[in-house]
C-alpha positions, 0 to 999 in steps of 0.5 A: 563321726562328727564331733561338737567341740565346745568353747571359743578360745585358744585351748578349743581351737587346738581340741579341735585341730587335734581332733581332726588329725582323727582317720574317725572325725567327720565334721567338727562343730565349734560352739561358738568358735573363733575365726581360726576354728572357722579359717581351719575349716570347723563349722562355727555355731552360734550357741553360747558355751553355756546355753546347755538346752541350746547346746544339747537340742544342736546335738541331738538334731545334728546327731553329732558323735561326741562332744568335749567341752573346753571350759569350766562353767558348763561343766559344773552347771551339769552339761554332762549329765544332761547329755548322759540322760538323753543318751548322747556321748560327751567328753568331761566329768559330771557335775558332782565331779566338777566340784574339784573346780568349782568349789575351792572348798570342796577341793580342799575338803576332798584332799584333805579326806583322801590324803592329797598334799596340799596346803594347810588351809580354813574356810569362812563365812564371815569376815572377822574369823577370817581375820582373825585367822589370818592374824593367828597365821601371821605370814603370807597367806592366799585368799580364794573365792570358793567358785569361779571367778574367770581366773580372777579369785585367787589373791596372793597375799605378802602381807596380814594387811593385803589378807585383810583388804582380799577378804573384805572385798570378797566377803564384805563387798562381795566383788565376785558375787556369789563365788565369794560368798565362801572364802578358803583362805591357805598358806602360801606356799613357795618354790616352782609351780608346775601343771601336771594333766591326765585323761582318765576313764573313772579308773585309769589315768593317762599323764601327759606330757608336764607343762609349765605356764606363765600368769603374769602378764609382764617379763620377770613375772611383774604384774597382774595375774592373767589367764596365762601368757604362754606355756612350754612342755615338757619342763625340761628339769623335771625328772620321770620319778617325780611325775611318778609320785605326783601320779601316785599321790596326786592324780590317781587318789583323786581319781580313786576317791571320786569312783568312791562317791560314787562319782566317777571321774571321766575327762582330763583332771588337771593338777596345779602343783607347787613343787616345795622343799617338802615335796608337790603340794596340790594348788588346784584341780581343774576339771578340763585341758588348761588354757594356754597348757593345751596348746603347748601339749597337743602338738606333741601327741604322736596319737590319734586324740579320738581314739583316747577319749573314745576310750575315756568314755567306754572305760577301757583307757588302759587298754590303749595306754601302751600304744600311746606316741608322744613326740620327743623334744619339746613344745612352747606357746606364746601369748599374743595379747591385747593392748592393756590387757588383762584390764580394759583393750579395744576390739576390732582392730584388724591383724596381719601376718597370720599366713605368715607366722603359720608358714613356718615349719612346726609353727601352730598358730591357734586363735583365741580373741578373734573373730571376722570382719569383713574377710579380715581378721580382728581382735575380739579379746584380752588373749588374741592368739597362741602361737605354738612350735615344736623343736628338738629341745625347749631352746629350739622350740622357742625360738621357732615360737618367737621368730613366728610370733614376730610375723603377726601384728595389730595395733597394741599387741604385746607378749612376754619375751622371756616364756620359759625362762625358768628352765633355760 
């Protein structure tokens, strides 16, 4: 079967490694790819990820198998239905379904109606009842722009006066276009966070392996926000019951509440969850593998990846579920970033060490922002590439990462030296 993974980043190169592992796959497509999915032997298309007609005519006339969309925007602009409607198979939930991403609002209005815990929250239009909610509030808040913000949206706010400069930039400035036009504005919560993903078929659910990513981009969790700075799975701590009632009261109501609507959910739905002194209270959904999550989950899956998602899509997931191996021990990824990131970084700049890093035993060097240049391989983005290992344990696992990590350089490179710090 040949297979079109679409995306461009770390998270789309390691579908696609996983994938391949398949007896079933033939050729792997990669819209657009990077420089490792084309060094690993998948077939770049130039196709943007969010040109769907472009997407959908390759599809059609390569007859490609399948298709699993790695990122967000396609999905919610209803890539899965056009590929439906012409009879192609596709990996992913509907565009009605996609709403738990891409809109906060919804989100926190579907939780709400199916009992998901979540934190106490208001919605707004318009700036003054929004301050005024805030006043009313009093204490830390988060403000978030109701669609996608490319991870940029989310402002966590210690103070009244930081609320009111978040929600006068998205509402009165309008920094994030039409995805502040509506603001959920949320308590903000405390206690560890942790990512819990599922695959499911519209009915069943199958958990994997829970995950915990890095965001800021500096040691001690200092500095801006990212798009993560590397992940570790599973966290250690984290006891079999609790993942449990997460999949009870989490996973499976938003499952059951979109076979309700009419909307069956099929794909992976990712939970962003803060564990409080209260119980797991849901921060977000997302509708896709997360970035860099995957990449420290699909090293550890025992079982033939096309195999699950086939059943995904033809609705008999649980028919497979009891033989599902995932690998004991642990997985950790590190982030190698640009200079400057996650503000302004230059492109172009040549790496080296790549063989070598990847030389090493368990090590999966994924690529991320990078692309070719005269045979070499450049940087071509603020997260370059994950490097990911697996060990007996989260210590071993770890060290494997960072030794491999030390291997590659280019000019500016920097990464956190303390992923998973939380559960050593």
């Amino acid at each position: 079967m040949d297979i079109l993974v679409i995306g461009s980043g770390g998270r789309e190169h390691a579908i696609a490694w996983a994938l391949s592992r398949s007896s079933q796959a033939g050729v792997i497509y990669v819209a657009p790819g990077n420089a490792g999915t084309s060094l690993s032997g998948f077939q770049n298309i130039p196709i943007h990820a969010e040109d769907i007609p472009a997407l959908l005519q390759f599809a059609q006339s390569r007859r490609v198998g399948l298709t699993v969309v790695g990122p967000e925007v396609p999905l919610s602009t209803g890539i899965v239905d056009r590929f439906q409607a012409m009879g192609l198979h596709i990996f992913g939930p509907c565009q009605a379904a996609a709403q738990l991403e891409s809109s906060k609002a919804f989100a926190k209005e579907f939780m709400i109606q199916h009992g998901i815990p979540t934190a106490h929250y208001a919605r707004f239009d318009a700036y003054p009842p929004a301050v005024a909610w805030v006043r009313a509030i009093g204490k830390p808040v988060v403000v978030k722009a109701d669609g996608l913000a490319a991870g940029k949206g989310v402002v966590l706010c210690d103070s009244v006066a930081e609320a009111e400069t978040a929600l006068r930039a998205c509402l009165l400035e309008g920094i994030f276009g039409e995805a502040g036009r509506t603001v959920v504005v949320e308590e903000r919560l405390s206690g560890p966070e942790l990512s819990v993903l599922a695959f499911s078929d519209g009915h069943s659910i199958l958990v994997m392996p829970n995950a915990r990513d890095h965001k800021r981009v500096f040691d001690g969790d200092a500095g801006p926000n990212t798009g993560g700075m590397g992940a570790f799975a599973p966290v250690p701590e984290i006891a079999d019951d609790l993942i449990d009632q997460i999949r009870r009261t989490v996973l499976q109501p938003a499952i059951d509440g979109m076979a309700r609507r009419g909307s069956p959910y099929i794909g992976v739905l990712y939970a962003g969850l803060m564990l409080t002194a209260s119980g797991p209270k849901t921060l977000e959904f997302n509708c896709r593998f997360g970035d860099p999550e995957t990449q420290a989950i699909l090293p550890l899956l025992k079982s033939d990846m096309l195999d699950i998602i086939q059943s995904c899509t033809e609705g008999r997931l649980e028919s497979i579920m009891p033989d599902t191996r995932w690998h004991s021990g642990a997985c950790a990824t590190v982030v190698l970033a640009s200079g400057g990131y996650p503000g302004n970084y230059a492109k172009g700049l040549p790496i080296d060490g790549l063989d070598r890093a990847a030389a090493h035993p368990d090590v999966f060097v994924f690529h991320a922002g990078t692309s070719m240049s005269e045979d070499r391989v450049v940087t071509a983005g603020g997260r370059v590439l994950t490097v990911s290992a697996l060990g007996t344990d989260l210590p071993t696992a770890l060290q494997r990462a960072y030794l491999a990590a030390s291997e590659i350089h280019f000019e500016g490179m920097h990464y956190r030296k303390d992923i998973g710090r939380t559960s050593l």
